[in-house]
C-alpha positions in Angstrom: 203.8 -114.2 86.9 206.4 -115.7 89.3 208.4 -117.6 86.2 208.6 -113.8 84.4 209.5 -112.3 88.0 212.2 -115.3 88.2 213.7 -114.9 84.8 213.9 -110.7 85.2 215.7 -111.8 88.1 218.2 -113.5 86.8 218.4 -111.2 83.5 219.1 -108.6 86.4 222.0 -110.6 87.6 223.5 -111.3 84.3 223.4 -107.4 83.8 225.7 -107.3 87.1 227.8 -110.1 86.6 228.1 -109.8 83.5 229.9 -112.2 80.9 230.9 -115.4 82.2 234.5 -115.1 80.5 237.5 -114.8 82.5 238.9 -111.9 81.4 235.6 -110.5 78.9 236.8 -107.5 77.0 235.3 -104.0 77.8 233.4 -104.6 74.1 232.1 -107.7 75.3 231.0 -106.4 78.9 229.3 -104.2 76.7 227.5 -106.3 74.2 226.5 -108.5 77.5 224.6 -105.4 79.1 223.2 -104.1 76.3 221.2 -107.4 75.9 220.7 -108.1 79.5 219.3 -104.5 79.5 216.7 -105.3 76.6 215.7 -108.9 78.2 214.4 -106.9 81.3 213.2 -104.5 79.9 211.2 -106.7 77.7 210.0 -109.2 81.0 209.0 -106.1 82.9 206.6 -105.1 80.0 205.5 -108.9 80.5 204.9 -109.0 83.7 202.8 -105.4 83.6 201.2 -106.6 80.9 200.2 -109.8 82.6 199.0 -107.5 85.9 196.9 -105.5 83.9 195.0 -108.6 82.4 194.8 -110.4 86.2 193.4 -107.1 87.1 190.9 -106.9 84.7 189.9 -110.6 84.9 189.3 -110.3 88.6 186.7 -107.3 88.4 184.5 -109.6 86.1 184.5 -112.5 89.0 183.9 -110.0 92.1 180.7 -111.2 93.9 178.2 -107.9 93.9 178.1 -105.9 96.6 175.5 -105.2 99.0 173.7 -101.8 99.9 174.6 -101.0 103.9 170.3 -102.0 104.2 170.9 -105.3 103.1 168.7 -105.2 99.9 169.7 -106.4 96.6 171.4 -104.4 94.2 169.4 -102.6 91.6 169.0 -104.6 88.8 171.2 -103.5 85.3 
């Protein structure tokens, strides 16, 4: 998850920068957002996607939990 968070980080930053011309047209500003804007859009759905399924993996692992009396937990 911390790769994806990197790389929607630096899609982010492209998106602000911009094109790394030195004097980029307003058409090629444009064309630079548009597919910065898809890239983070596309690593956010990645990284909920990936918090979802971390979310779900850990209820399966979860020790059970004890009654406050201490005895066992009824059996399933």
């Amino acid at each position: 998850m911390s790769v994806v968070g990197l790389m929607l980080g630096l899609a982010i930053a492209y998106f602000v920068h911009g094109s790394l011309e030195e004097f980029p047209t307003d058409e090629q500003l444009d064309k630079v957002r548009r597919v910065a804007a898809a890239c983070a859009a596309a690593l956010v759905l990645v990284e909920v996607a990936l918090w979802s399924l971390l979310r779900r993996l850990g209820r399966g692992t979860a020790p059970p939990r004890r009654s406050v009396g201490g005895a066992p937990p009824p059996a399933a």
